[in-house]
MIDOSE-1310 file (N, C-alpha, C; in nm, 2 decimals, decimal comma, always signed):
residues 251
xxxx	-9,87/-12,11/-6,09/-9,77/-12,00/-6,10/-9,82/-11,90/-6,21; -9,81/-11,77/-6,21/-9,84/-11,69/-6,27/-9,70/-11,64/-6,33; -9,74/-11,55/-6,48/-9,66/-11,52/-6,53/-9,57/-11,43/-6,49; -9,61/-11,35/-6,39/-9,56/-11,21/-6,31/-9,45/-11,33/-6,25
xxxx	-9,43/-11,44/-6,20/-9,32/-11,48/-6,12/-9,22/-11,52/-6,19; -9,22/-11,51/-6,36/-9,11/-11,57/-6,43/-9,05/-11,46/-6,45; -8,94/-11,44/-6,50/-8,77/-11,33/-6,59/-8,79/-11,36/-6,74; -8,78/-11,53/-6,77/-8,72/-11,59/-6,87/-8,87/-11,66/-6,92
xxxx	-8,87/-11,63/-7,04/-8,92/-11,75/-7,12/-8,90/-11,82/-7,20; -8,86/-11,97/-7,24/-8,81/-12,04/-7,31/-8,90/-12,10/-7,44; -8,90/-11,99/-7,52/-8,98/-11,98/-7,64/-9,01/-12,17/-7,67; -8,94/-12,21/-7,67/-8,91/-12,34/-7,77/-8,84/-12,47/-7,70
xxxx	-8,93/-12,60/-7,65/-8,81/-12,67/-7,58/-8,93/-12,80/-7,60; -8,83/-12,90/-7,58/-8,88/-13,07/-7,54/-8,86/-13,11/-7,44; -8,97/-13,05/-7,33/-8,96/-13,15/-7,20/-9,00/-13,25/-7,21; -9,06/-13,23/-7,32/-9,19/-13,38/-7,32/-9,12/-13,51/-7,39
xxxx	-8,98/-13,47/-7,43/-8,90/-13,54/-7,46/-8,91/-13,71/-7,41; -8,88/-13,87/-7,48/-8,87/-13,94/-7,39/-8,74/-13,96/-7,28; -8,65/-13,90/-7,38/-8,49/-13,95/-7,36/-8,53/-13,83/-7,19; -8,61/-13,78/-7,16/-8,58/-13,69/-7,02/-8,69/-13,73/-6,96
xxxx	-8,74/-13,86/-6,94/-8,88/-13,96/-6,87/-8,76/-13,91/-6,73; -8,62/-13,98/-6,72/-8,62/-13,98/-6,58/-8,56/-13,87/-6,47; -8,54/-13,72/-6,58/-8,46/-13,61/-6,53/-8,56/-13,50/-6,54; -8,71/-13,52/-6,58/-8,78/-13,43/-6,59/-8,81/-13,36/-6,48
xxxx	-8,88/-13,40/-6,38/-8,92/-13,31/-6,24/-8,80/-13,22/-6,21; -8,68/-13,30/-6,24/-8,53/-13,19/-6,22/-8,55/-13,09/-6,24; -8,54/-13,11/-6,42/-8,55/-13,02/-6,51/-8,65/-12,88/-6,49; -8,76/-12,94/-6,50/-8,88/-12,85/-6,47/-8,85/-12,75/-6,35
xxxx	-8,83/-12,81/-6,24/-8,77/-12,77/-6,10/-8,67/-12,64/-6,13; -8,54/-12,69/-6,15/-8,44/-12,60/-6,22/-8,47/-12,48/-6,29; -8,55/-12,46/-6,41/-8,66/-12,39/-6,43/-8,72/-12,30/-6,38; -8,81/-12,34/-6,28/-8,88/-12,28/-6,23/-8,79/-12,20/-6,11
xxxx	-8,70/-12,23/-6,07/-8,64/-12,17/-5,94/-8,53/-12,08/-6,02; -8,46/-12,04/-6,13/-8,46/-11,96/-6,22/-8,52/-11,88/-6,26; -8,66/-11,88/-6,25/-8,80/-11,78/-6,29/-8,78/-11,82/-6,44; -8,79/-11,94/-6,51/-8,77/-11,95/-6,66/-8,88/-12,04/-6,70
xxxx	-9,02/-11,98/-6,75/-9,10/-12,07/-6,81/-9,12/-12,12/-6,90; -9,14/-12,24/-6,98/-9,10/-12,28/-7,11/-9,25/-12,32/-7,22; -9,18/-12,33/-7,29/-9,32/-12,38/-7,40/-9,24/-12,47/-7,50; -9,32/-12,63/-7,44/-9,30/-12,70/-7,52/-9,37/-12,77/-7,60
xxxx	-9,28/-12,85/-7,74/-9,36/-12,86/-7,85/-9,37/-13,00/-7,88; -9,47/-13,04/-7,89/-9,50/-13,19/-7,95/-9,47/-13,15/-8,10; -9,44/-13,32/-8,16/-9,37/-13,35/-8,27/-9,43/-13,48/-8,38; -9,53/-13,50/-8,27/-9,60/-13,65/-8,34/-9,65/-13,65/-8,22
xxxx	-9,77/-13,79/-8,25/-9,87/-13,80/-8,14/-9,82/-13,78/-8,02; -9,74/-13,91/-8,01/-9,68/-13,95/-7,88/-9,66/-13,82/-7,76; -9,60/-13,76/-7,85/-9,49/-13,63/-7,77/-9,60/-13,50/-7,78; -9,71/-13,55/-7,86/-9,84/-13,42/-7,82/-9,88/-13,42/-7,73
xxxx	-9,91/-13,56/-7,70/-9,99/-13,60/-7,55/-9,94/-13,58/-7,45; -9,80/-13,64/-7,44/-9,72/-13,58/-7,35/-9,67/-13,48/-7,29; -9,69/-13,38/-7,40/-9,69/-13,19/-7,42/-9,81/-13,20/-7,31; -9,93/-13,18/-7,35/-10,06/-13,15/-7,29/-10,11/-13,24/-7,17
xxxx	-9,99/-13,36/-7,12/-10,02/-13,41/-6,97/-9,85/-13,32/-6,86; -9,80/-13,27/-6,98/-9,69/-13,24/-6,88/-9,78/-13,03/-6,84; -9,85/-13,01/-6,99/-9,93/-12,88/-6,91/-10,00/-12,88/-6,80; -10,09/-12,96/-6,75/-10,15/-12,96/-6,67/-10,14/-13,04/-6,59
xxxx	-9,99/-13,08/-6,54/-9,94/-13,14/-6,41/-9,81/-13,01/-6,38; -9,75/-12,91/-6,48/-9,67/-12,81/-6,40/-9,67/-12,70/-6,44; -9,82/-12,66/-6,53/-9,82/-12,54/-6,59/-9,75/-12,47/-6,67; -9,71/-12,57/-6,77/-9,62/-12,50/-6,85/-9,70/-12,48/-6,99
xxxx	-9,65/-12,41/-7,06/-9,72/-12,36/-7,22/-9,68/-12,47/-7,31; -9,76/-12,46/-7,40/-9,75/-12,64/-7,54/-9,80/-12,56/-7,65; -9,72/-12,60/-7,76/-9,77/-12,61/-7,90/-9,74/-12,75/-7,92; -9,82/-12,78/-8,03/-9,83/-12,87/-8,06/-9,81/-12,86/-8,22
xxxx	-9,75/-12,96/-8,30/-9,72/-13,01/-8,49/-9,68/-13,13/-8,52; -9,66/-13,12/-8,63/-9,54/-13,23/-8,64/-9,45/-13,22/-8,72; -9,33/-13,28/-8,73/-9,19/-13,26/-8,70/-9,17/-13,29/-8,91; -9,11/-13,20/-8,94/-9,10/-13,25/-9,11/-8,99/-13,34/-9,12
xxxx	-8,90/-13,38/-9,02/-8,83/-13,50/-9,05/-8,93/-13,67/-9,05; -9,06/-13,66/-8,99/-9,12/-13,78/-9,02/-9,22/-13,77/-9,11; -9,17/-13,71/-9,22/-9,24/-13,73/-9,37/-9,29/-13,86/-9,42; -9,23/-13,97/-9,42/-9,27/-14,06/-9,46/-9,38/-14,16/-9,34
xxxx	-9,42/-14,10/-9,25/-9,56/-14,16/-9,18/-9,66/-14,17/-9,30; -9,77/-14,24/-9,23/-9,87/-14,28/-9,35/-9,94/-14,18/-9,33; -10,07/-14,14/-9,42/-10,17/-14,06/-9,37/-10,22/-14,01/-9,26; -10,28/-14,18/-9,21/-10,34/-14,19/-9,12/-10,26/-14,15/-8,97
xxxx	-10,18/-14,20/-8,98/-10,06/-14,11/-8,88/-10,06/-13,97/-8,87; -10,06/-13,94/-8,95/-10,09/-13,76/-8,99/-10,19/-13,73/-8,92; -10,30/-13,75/-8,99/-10,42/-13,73/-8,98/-10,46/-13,73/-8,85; -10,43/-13,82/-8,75/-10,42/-13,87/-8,58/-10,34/-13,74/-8,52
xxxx	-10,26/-13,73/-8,57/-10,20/-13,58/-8,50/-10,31/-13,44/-8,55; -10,33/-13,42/-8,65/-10,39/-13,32/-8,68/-10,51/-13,32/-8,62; -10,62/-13,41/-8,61/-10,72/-13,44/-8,55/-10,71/-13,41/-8,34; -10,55/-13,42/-8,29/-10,52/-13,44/-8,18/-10,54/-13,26/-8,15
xxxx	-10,47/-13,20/-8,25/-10,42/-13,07/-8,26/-10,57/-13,00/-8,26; -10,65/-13,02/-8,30/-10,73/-12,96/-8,33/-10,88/-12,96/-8,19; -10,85/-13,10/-8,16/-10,93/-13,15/-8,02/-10,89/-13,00/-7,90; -10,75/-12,98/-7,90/-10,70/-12,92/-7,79/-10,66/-12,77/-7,86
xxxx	-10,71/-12,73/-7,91/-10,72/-12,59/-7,96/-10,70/-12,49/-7,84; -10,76/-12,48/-7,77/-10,84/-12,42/-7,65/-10,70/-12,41/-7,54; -10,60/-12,51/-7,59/-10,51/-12,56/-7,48/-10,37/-12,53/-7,52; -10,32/-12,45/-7,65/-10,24/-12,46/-7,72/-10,19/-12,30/-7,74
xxxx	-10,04/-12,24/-7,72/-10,04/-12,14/-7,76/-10,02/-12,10/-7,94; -9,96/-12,21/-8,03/-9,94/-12,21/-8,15/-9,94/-12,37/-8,22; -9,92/-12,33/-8,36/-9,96/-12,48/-8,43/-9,75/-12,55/-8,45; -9,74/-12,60/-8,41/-9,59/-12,64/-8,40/-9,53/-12,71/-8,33
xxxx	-9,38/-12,79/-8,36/-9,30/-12,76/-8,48/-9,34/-12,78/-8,62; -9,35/-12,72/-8,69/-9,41/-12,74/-8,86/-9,31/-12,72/-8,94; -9,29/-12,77/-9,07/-9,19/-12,69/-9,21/-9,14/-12,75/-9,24; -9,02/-12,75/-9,31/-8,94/-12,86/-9,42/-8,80/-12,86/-9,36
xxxx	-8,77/-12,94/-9,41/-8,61/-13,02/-9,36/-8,53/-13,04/-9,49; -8,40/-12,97/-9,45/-8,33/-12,99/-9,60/-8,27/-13,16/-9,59; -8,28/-13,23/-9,49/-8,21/-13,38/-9,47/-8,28/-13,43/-9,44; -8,45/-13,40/-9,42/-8,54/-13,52/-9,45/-8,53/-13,53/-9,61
xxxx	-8,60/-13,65/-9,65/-8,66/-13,68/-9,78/-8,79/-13,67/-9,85; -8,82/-13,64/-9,95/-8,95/-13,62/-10,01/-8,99/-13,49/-9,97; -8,93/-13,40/-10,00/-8,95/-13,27/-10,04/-9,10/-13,21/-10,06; -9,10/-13,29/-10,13/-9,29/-13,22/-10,17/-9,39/-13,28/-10,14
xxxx	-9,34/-13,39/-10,05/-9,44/-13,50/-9,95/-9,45/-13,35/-9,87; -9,30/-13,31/-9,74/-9,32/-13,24/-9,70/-9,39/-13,13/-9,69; -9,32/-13,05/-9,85/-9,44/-12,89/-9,86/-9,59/-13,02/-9,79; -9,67/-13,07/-9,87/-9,77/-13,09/-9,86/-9,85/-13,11/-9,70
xxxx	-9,80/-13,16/-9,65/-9,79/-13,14/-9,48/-9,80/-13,10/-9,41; -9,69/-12,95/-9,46/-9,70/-12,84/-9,42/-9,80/-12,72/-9,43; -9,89/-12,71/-9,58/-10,02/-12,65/-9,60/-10,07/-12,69/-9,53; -10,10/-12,83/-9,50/-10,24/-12,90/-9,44/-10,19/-12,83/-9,28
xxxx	-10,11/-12,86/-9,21/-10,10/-12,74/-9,08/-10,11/-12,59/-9,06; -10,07/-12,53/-9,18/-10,08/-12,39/-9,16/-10,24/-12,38/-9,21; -10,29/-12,47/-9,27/-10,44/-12,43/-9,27/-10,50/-12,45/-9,16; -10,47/-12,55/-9,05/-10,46/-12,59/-8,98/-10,48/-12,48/-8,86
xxxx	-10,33/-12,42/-8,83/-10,34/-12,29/-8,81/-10,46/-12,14/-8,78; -10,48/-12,18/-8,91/-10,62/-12,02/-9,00/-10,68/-12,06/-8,91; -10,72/-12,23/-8,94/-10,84/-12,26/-8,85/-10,91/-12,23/-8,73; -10,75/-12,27/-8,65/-10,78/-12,21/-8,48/-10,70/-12,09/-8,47
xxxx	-10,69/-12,06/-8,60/-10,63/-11,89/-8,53/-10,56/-11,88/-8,44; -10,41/-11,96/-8,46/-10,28/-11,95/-8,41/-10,20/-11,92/-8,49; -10,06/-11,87/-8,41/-9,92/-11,84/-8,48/-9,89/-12,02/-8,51; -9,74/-11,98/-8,56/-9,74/-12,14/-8,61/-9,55/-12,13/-8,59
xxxx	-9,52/-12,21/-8,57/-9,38/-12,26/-8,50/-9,30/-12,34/-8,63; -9,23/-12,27/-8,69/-9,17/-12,34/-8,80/-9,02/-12,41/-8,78; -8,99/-12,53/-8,82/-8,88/-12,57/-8,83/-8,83/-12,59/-9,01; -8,72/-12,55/-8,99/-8,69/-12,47/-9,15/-8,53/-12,46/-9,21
xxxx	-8,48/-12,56/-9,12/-8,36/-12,61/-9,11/-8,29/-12,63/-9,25; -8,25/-12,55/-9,33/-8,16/-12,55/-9,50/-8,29/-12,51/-9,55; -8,39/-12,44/-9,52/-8,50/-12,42/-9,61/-8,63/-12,32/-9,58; -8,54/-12,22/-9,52/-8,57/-12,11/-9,47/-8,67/-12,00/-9,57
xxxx	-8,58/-12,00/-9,67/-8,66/-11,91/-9,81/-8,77/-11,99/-9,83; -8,77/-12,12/-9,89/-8,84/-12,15/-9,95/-8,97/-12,23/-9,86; -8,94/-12,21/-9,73/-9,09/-12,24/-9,61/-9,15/-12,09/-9,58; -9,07/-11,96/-9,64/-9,18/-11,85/-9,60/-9,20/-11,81/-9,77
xxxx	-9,15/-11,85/-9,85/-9,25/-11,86/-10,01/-9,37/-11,95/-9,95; -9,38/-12,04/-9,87/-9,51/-12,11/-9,88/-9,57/-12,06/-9,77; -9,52/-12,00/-9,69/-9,63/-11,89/-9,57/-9,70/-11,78/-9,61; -9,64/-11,70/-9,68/-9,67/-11,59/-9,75/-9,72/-11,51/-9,70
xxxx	-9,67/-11,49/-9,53/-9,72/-11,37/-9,41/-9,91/-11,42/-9,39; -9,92/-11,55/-9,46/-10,07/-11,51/-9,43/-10,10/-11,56/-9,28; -10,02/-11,61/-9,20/-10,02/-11,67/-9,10/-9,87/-11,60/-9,00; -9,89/-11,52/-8,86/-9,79/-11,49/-8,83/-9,70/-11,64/-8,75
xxxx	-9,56/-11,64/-8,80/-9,50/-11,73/-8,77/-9,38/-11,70/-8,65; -9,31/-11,79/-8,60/-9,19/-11,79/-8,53/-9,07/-11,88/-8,61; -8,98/-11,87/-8,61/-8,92/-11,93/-8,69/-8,79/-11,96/-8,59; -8,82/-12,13/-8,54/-8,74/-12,18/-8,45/-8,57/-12,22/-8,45
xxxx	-8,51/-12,14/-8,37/-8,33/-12,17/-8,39/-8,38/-12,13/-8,53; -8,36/-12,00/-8,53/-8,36/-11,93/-8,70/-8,19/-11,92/-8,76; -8,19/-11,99/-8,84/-8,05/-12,01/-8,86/-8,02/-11,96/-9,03; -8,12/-11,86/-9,09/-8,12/-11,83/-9,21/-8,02/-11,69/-9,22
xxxx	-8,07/-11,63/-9,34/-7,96/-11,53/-9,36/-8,02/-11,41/-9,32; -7,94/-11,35/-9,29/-7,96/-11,18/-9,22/-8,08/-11,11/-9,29; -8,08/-11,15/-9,43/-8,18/-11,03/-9,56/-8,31/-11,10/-9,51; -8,34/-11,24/-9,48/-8,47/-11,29/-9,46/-8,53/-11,23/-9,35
xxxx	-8,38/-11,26/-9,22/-8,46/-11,24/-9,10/-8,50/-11,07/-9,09; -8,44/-10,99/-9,17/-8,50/-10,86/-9,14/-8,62/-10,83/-9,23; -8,67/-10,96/-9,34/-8,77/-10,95/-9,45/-8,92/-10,98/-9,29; -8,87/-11,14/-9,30/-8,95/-11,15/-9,19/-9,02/-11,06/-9,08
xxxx	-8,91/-10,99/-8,98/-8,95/-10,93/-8,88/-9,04/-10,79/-8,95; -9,02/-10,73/-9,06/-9,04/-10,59/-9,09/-9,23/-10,70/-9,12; -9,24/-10,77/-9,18/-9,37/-10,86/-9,15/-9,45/-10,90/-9,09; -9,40/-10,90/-8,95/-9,46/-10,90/-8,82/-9,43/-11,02/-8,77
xxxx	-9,34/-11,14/-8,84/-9,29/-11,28/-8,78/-9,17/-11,21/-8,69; -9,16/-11,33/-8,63/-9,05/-11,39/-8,48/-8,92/-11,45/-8,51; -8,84/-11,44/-8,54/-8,72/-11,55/-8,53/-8,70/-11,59/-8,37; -8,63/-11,69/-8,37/-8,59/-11,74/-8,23/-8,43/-11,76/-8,26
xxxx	-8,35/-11,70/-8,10/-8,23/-11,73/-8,13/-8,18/-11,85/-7,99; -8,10/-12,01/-8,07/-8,12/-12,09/-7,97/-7,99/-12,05/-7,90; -7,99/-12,19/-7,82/-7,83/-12,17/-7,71/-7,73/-12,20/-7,82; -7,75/-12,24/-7,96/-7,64/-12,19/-8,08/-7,58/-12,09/-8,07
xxxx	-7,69/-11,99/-8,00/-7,58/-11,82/-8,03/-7,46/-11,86/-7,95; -7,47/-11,92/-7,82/-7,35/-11,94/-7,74/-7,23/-11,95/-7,81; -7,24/-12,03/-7,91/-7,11/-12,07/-7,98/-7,10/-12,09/-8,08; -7,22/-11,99/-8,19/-7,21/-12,06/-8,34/-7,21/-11,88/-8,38
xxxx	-7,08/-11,85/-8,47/-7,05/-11,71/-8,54/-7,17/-11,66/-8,61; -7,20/-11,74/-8,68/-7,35/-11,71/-8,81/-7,44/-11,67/-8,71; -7,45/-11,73/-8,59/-7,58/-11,69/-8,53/-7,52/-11,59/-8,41; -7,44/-11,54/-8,37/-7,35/-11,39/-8,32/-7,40/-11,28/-8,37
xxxx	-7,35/-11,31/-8,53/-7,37/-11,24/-8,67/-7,49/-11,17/-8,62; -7,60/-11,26/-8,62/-7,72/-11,23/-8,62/-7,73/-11,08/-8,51; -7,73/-11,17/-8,44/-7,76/-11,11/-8,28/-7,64/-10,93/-8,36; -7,54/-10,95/-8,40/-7,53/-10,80/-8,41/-7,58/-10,74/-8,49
xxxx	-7,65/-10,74/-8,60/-7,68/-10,74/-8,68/-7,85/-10,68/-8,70; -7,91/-10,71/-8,59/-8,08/-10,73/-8,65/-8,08/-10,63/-8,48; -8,21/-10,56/-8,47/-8,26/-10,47/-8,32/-8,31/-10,61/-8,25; -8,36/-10,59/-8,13/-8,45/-10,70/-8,04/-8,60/-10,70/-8,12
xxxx	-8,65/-10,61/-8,19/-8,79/-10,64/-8,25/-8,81/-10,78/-8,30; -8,91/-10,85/-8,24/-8,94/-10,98/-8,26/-8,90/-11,06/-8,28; -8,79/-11,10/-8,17/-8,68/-11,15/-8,13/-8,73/-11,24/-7,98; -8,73/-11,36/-7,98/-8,74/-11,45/-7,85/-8,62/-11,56/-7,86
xxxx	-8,60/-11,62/-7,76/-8,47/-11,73/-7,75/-8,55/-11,84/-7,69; -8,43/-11,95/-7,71/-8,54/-12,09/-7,73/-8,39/-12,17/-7,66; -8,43/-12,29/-7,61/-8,32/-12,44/-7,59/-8,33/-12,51/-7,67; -8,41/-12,58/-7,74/-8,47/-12,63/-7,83/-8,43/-12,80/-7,73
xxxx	-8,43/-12,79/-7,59/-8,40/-12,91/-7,53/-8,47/-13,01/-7,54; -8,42/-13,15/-7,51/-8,28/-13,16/-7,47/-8,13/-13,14/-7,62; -8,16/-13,07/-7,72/-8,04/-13,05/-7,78/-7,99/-12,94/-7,82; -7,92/-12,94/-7,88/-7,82/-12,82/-7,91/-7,80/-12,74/-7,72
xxxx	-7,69/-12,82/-7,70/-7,70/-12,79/-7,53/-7,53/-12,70/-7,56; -7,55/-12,57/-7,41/-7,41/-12,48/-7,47/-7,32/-12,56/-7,38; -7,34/-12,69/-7,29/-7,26/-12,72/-7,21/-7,21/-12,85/-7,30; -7,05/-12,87/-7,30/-7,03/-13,02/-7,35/-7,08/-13,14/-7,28
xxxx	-7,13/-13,23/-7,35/-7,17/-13,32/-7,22/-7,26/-13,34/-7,13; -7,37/-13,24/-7,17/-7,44/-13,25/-7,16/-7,59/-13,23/-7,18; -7,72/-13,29/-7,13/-7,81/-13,27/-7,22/-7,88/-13,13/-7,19; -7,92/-13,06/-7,26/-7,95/-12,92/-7,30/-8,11/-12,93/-7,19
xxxx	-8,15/-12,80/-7,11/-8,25/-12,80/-7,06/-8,28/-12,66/-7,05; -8,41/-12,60/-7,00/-8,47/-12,46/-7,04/-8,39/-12,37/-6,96; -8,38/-12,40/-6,84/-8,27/-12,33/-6,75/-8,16/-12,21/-6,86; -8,11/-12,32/-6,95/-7,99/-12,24/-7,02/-8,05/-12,17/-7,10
xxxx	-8,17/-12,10/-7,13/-8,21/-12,03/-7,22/-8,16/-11,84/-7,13; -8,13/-11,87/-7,02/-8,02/-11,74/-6,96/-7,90/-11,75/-7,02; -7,83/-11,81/-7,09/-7,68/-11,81/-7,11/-7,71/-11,78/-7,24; -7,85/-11,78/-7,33/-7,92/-11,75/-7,46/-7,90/-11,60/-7,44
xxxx	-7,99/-11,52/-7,34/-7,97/-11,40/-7,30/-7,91/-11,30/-7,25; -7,78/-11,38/-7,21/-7,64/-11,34/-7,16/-7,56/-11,32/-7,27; -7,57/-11,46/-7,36/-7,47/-11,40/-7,47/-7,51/-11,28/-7,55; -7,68/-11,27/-7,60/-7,74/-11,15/-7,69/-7,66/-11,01/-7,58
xxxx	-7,66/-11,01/-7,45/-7,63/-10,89/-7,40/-7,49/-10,87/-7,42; -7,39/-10,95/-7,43/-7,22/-10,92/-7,44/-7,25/-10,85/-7,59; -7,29/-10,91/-7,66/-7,27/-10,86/-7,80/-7,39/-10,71/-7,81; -7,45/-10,70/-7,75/-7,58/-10,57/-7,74/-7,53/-10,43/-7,59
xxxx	-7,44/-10,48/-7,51/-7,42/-10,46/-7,42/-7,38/-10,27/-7,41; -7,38/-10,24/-7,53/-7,34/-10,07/-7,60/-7,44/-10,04/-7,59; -7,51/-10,06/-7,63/-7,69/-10,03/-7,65/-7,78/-10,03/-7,55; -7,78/-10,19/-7,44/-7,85/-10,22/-7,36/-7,87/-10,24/-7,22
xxxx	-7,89/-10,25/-7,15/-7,86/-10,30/-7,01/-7,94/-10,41/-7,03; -7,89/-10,56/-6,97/-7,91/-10,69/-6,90/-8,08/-10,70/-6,91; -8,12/-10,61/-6,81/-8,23/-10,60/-6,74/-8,29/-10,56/-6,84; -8,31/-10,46/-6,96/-8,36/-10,42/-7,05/-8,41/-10,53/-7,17
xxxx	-8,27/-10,59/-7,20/-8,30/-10,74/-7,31/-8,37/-10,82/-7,23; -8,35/-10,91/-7,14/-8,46/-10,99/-7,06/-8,62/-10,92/-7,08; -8,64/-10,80/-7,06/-8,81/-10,76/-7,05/-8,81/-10,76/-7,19; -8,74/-10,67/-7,28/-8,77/-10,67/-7,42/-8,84/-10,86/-7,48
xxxx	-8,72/-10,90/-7,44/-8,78/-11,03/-7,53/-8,88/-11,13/-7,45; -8,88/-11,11/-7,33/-9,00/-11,13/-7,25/-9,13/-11,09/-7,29; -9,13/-10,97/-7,31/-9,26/-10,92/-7,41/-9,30/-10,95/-7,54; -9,17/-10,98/-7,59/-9,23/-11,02/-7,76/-9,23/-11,18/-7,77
xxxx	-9,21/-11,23/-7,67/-9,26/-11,39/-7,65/-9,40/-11,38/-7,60; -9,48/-11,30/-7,49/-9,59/-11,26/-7,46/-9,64/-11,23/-7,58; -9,60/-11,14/-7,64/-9,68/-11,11/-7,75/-9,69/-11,19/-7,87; -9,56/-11,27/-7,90/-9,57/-11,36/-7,97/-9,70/-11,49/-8,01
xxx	-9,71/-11,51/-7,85/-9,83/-11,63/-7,80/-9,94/-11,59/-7,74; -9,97/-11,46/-7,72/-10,07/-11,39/-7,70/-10,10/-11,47/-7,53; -9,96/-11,40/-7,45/-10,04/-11,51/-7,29/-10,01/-11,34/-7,23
């Protein structure tokens, strides 16, 4: 499938998830008969590999990182991912999920982790996919624009995300907008400039009860147009951020 057949791109998602071993073909399926292509992100080995066997059995986009909630892996753990990441350069649209966690532990285990990927990054000359969860300021003090980023389910404050974009970085807005005010806020708040939406599946799902999948990154797009809808036509926000996800990942 070529790009020309998708609407939607789902900046950010975990198909490669285990917990969706036995709903994946669905999923994917669902997807694709939506016109919604997705890019998903490994998080540690396991779910790298799985990223890059699920690319080339349905053609979907991968980054690849690892996840700053498993800080306390050993080196060599580390090191096995980074080395994985670097094998499949060639295969990858960005270095990610990467960044700090305000409710992991070891803070500065983390920062440290996090250089070693965004160098990482320089290296193969990718964007880099941040997860930045309570710690939004203080993971673009350690970017320093030298690396253009995305900044996944951006859930920081208004002054950053317009510091950011005037920078040339990405926020992503997830299926949170659906029902979370702070992230509304946003959406009224900031233009579509470097603006993509994400599932971040299987979680943060806008349906109760169930588990979150790329499909709903349209009800992502739906809600930015109720609240844009003065400004925009439907059809207008879909290409807009369609393009700055192309351009984002350079496909």
């Amino acid at each position: 499938m070529n790009l020309e057949d998708f609407k939607y791109i789902d900046s950010h998602c975990h198909v490669e998830d285990k917990s969706l071993n036995k709903y994946r073909e669905d999923i994917v399926k669902r997807a694709f008969e939506k016109k919604v292509q997705m890019v998903t992100s490994g998080t540690n080995l396991g779910s790298c590999r799985r990223a890059v066997e699920l690319k080339e059995k349905y053609g979907i986009y991968v980054t690849l990182g690892y996840h700053p909630g498993r800080v306390n892996a050993d080196d060599n753990a580390i090191e096995k991912v980074y080395n994985f990441i670097r094998s499949k350069e060639k295969e990858i649209l960005a270095v990610g999920e990467i960044g700090l966690d305000f409710d992991a532990e070891n803070i500065e285990r983390q920062e440290n982790i996090f250089k070693k990927f965004i160098n990482l990054s320089k290296e193969v000359n990718k964007p880099v996919v941040i997860h930045a969860r309570g710690m939004e300021e203080r993971s673009y003090d350690i970017l320093k624009n030298d690396v253009i980023s995305m900044y996944h389910c951006y859930s920081g404050s208004l002054e950053l995300a317009k510091e950011l974009i005037k920078n040339g970085n990405f926020i992503s807005y997830s299926t949170l907008v659906c029902f979370s005010e702070h992230h509304k806020n946003l959406v009224k708040n900031l233009g579509l400039e470097n603006v993509v939406v994400e599932t971040d599946s299987p979680y943060l799902s806008p349906i109760k009860g169930e588990k979150n999948e790329p499909k709903n990154v349209i009800n992502v797009i739906e809600t930015i147009w109720e609240l844009k809808k003065d400004e925009y036509s439907m059809d207008e926000i879909t290409k807009i951020i369609y393009n700055n996800t192309k351009r984002l990942y350079r496909i």
